[in-house]
C-alpha positions as YAML, in Angstrom:
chain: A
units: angstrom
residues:
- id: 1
  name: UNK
  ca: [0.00, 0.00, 0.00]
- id: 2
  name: UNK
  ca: [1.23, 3.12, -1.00]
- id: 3
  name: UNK
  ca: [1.73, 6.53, 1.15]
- id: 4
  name: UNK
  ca: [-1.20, 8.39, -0.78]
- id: 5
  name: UNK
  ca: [-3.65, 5.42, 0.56]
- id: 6
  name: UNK
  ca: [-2.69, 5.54, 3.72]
- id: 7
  name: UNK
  ca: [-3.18, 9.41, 4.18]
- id: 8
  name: UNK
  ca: [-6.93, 8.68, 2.74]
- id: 9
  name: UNK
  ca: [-7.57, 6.36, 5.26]
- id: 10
  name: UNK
  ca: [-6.14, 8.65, 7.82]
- id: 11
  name: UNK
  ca: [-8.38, 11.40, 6.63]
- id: 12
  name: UNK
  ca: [-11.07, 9.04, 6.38]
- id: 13
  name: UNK
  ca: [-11.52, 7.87, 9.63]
- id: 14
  name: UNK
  ca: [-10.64, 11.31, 11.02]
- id: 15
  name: UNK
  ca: [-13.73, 12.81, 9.05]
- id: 16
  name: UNK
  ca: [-15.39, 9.79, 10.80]
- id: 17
  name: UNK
  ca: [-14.58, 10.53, 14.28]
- id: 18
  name: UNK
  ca: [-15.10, 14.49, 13.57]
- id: 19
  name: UNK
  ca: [-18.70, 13.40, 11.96]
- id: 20
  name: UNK
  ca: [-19.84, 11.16, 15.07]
- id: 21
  name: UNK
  ca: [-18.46, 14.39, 17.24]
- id: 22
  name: UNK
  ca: [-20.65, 16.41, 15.67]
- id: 23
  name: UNK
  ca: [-23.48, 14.52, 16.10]
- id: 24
  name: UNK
  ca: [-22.45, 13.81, 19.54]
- id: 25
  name: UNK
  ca: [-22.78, 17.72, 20.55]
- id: 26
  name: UNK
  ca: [-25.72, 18.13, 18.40]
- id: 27
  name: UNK
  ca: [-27.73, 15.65, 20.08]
- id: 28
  name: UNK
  ca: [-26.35, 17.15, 23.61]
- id: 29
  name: UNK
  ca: [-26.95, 20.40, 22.68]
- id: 30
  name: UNK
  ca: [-30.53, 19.94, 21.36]
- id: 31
  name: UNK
  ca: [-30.87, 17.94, 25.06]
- id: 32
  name: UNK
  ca: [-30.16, 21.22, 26.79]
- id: 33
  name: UNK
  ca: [-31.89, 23.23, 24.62]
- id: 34
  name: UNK
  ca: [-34.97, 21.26, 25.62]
- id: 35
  name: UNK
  ca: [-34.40, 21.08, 29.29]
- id: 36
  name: UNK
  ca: [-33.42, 25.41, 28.68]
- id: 37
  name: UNK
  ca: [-37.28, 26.20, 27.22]
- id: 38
  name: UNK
  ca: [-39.23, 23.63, 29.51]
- id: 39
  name: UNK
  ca: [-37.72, 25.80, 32.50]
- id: 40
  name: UNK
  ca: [-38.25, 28.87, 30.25]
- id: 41
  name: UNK
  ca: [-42.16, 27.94, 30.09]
- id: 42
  name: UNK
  ca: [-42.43, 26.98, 33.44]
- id: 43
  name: UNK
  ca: [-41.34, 30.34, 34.76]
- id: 44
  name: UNK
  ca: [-43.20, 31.58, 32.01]
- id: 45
  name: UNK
  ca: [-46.56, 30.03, 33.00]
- id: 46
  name: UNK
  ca: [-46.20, 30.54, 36.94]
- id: 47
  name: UNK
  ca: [-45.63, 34.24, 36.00]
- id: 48
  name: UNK
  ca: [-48.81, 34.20, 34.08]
- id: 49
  name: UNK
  ca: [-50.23, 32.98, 36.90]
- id: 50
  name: UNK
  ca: [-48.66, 34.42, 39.90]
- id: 51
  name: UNK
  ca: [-49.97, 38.38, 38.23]
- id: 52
  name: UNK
  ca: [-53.83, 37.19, 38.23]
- id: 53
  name: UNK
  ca: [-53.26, 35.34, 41.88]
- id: 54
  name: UNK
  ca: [-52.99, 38.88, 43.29]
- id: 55
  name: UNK
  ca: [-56.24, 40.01, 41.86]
- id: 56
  name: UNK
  ca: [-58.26, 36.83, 42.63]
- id: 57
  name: UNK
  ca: [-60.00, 37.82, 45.86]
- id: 58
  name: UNK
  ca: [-61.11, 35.53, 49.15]
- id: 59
  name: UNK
  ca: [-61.39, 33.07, 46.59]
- id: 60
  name: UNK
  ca: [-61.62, 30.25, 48.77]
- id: 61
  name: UNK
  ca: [-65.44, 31.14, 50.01]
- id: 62
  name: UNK
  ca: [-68.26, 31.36, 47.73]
- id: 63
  name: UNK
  ca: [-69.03, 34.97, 48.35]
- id: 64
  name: UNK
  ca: [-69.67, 36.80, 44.95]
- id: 65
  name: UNK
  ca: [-66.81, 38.66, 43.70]
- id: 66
  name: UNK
  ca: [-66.13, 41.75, 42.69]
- id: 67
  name: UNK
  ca: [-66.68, 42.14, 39.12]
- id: 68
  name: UNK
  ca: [-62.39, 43.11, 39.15]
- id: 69
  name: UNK
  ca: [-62.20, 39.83, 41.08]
- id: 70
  name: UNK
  ca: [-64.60, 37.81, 38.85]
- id: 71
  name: UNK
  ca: [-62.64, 39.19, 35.70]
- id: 72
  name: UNK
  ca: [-59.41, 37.51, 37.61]
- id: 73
  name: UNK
  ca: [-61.46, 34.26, 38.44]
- id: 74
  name: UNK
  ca: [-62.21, 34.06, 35.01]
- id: 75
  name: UNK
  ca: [-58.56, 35.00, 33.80]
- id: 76
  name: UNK
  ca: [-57.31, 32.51, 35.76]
- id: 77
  name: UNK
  ca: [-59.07, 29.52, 34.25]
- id: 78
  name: UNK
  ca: [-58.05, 30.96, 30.71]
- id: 79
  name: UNK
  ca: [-54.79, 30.98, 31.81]
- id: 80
  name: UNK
  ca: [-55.11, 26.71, 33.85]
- id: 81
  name: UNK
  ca: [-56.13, 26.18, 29.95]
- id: 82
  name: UNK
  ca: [-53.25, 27.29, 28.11]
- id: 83
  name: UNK
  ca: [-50.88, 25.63, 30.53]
- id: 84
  name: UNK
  ca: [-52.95, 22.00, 29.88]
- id: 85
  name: UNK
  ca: [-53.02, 22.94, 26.03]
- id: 86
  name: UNK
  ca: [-48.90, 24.18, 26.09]
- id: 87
  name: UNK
  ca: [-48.02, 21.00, 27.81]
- id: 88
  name: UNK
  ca: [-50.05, 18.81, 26.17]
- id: 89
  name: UNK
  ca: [-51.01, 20.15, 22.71]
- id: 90
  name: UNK
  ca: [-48.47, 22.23, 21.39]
- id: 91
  name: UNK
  ca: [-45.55, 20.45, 22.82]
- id: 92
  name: UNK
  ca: [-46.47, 17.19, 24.76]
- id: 93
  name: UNK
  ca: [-43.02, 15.72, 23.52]
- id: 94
  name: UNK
  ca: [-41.19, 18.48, 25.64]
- id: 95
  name: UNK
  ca: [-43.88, 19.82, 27.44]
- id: 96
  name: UNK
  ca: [-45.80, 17.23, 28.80]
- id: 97
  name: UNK
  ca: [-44.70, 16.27, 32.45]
- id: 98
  name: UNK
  ca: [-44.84, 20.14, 33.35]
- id: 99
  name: UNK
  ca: [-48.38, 19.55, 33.41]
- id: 100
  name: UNK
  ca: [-48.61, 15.84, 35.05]
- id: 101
  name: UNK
  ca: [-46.08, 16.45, 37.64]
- id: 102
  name: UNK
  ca: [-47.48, 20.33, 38.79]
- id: 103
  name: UNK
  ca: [-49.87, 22.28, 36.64]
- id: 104
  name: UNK
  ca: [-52.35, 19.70, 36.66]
- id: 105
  name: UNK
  ca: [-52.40, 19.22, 40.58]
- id: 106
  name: UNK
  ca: [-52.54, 23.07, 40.77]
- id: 107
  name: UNK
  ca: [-55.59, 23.22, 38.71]
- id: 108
  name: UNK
  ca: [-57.60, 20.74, 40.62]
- id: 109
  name: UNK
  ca: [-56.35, 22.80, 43.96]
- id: 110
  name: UNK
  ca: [-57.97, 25.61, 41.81]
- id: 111
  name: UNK
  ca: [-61.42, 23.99, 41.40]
- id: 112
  name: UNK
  ca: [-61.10, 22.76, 45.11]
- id: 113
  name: UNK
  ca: [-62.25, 26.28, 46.22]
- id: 114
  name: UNK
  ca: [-65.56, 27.59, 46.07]
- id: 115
  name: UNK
  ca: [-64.33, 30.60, 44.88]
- id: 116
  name: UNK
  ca: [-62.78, 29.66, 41.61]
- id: 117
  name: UNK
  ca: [-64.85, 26.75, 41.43]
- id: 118
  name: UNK
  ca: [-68.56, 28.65, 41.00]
- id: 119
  name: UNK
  ca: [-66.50, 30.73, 38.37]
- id: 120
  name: UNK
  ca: [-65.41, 28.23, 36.62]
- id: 121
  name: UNK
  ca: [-69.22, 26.46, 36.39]
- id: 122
  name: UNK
  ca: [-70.43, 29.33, 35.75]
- id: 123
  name: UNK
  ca: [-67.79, 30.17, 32.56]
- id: 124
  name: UNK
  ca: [-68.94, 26.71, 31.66]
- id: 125
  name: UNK
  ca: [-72.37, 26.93, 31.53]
- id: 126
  name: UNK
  ca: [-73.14, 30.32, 30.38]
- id: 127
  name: UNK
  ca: [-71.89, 29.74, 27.14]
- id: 128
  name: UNK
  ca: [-70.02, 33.02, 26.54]
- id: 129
  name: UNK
  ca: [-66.82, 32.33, 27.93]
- id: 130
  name: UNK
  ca: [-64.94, 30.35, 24.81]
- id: 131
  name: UNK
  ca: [-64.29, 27.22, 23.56]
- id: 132
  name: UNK
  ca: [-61.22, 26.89, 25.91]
- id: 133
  name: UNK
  ca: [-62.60, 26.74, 29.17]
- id: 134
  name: UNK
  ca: [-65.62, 24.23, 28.14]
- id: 135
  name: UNK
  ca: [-63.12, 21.79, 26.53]
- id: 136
  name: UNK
  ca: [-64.47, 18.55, 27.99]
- id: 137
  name: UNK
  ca: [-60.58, 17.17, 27.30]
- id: 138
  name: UNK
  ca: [-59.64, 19.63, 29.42]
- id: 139
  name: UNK
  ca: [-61.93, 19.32, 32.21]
- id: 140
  name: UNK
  ca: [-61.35, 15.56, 31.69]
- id: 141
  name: UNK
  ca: [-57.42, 15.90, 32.51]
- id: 142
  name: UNK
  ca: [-58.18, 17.44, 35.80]
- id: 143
  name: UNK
  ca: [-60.41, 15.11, 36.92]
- id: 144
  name: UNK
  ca: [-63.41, 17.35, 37.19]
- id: 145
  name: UNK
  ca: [-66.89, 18.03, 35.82]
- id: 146
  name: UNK
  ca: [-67.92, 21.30, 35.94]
- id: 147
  name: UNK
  ca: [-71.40, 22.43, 37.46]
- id: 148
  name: UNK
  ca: [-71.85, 19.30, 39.56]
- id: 149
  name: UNK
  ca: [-72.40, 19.20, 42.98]
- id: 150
  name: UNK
  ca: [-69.79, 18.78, 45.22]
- id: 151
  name: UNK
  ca: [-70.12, 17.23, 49.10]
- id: 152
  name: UNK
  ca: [-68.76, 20.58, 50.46]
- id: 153
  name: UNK
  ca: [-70.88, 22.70, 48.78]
- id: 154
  name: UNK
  ca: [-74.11, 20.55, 50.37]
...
């Protein structure tokens, strides 16, 4: 074998190992890159959340709200839905345990109180509130059914 083959089999195997580098940190980058925008949305969604908790009122009783409060109630439901349909619409590859391992507990805490609960029924029934907050494969994730009666509320 010659000197000339040699060197391309030297070069060849050195593209090789450069090639499955590559790939290496490409595949560990996109890995972080994930793990970067799931904490990105996470922060992102408790934000969202944390600026209507402020405005929600004693929403743990059933007194009425205030119509400021009732316009948080009702933002914060809009807001439970985009976090189920983020996680598990949009980006369930990524996005998905966000919900199962916190949002979705946090939402069913939500319709725990009477509070957000009779806003949420309400949203439901009346009709006018959107598609998003009636979406039975929403309220189906949580574990709820909106407008029935509950053993605390008897």
């Amino acid at each position: 074998m010659e000197i000339i083959q040699y060197v391309s089999v030297a070069i060849a195997f050195a593209s090789f190992v450069v090639a499955g580098s590559a790939l290496y940190l490409g595949i560990r980058n996109n890995q972080r890159a994930e793990e970067v925008a799931r904490v990105q949305t996470f922060l992102e969604m408790r934000h969202n959340f944390l600026s209507i908790y402020a405005e929600l009122g004693d929403f743990l009783s059933a007194n009425a709200p205030n119509e400021e409060e009732r316009r948080a109630r009702e933002a914060y439901w809009h807001n439970a839905y985009n976090q189920w349909y983020v996680s598990k619409k949009l980006g369930a590859k990524v996005f998905d345990d966000l919900w199962d391992g916190f949002f979705r507990d946090a939402t069913r805490s939500g319709y725990g109180t009477a509070g957000l609960r009779a806003t949420l029924d309400k949203m439901v029934h009346d009709g006018g509130a959107g598609y998003a907050v009636r979406s039975a494969e929403f309220h189906d994730d949580i574990g709820i059914d909106p407008g029935q009666k509950h053993a605390r509320d008897q």
